[in-house]
N, C-alpha and C positions, 0 to 999 in steps of 0.2 A: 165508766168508773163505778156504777153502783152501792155508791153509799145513801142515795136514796135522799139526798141533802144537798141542795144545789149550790150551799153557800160553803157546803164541807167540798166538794168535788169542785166547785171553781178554784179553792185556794189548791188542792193537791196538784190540780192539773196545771196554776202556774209554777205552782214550786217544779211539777216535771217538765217545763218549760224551759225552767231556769238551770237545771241538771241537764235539756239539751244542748242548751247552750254554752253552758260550760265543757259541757264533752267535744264539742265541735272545736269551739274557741282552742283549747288546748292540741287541737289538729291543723290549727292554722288558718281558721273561720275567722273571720271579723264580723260581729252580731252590727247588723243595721235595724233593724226592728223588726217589731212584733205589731202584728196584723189584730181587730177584735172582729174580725166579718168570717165567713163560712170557703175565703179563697186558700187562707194560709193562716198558717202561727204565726212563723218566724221568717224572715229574710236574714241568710247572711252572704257574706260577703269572701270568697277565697280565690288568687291568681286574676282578680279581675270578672271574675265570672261571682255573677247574683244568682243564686239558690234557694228556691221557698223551702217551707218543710212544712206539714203537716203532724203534730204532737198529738199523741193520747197517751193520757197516765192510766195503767192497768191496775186499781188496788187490790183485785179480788184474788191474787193468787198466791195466796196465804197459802203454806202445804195443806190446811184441811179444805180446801175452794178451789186449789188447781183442778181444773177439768182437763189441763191439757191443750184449750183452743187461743187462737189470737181472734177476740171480738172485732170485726169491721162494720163499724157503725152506716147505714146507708139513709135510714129514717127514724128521723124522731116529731111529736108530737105533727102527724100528720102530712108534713113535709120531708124530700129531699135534705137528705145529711150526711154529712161523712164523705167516703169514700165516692160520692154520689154527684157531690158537689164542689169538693174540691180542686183546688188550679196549682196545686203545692207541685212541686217537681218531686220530692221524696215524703212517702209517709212513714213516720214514725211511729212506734207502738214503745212505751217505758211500762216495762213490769218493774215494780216498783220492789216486791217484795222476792223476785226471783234475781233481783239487783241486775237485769241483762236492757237493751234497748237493741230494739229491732226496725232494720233499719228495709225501704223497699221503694223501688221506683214506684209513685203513683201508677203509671203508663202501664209496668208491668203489674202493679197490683190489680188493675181495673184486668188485664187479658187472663189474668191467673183467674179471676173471679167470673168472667166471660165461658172459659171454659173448662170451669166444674161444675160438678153441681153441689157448690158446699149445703151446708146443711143451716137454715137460719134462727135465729132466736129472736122474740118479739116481747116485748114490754120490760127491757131491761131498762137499768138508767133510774132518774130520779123519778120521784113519785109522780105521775100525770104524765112523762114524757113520752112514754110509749115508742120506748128506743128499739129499734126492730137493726138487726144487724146479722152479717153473716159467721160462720164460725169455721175457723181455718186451723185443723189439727197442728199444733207449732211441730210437733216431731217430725212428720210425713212431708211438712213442707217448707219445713226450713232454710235446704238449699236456695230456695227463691230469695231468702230473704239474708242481710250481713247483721251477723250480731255479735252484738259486742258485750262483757262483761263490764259491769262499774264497780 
């Protein structure tokens, strides 16, 4: 999220939470809850079948800050994060300012990240977190992943 403000990017990232939620909902999801641990966000609920998700709100891609990448978080402040540690069935990615939500099997996101060799960036994220993450071109590789406009 990098706004460098853990108390600014805790509220964005429930608010894109809550805009997963409602995107889902409106597909036929029945929301059971929200997770505060490193497994999952969210649980929902569709035909019977329980579905985690994994949420990240993107603010930085403002048109002057677009770089063009989807950030995959895999360590922060010294530990295992993200991508890394998650149990979510789906990760999600909310660019908040390109209004799109990017949708991708964890399973398949972990083998896409397997084998490439994306390119990483380290001390992103709020001040002291020392967010180390990978950086995945959204043009080049978007087919892997379902996105949807909001």
């Amino acid at each position: 999220m990098a706004n460098l403000d853990f108390k600014t990017d805790l509220k964005l990232g429930n608010d894109g939470e809550d805009i997963i939620i409602n995107f889902l909902s409106k597909r036929g999801c029945k929301y059971i809850d929200s997770n505060h641990d490193n497994k999952y966000d969210l649980k929902m609920l569709k035909n019977g079948v329980k579905t985690t998700y994994e949420i990240k709100t993107d603010v930085k891609c403002a048109p002057l800050f677009d770089t063009g990448n989807i950030f995959i978080e895999y360590e922060s402040r010294g530990k295992a994060s993200g991508i890394s540690v998650t149990e979510a069935d789906w990760f999600v990615t909310h660019f908040l300012y390109l209004k799109e939500i990017w949708f991708i099997k964890s399973s398949k996101l972990k083998e896409l990240i397997n084998n490439n060799n994306f390119p990483t960036f380290k001390d992103a994220g709020d001040i002291g977190s020392a967010t180390h993450g990978y950086l995945i071109n959204r043009k080049q590789y978007k087919e892997h992943f379902h996105v949807y406009k909001i």
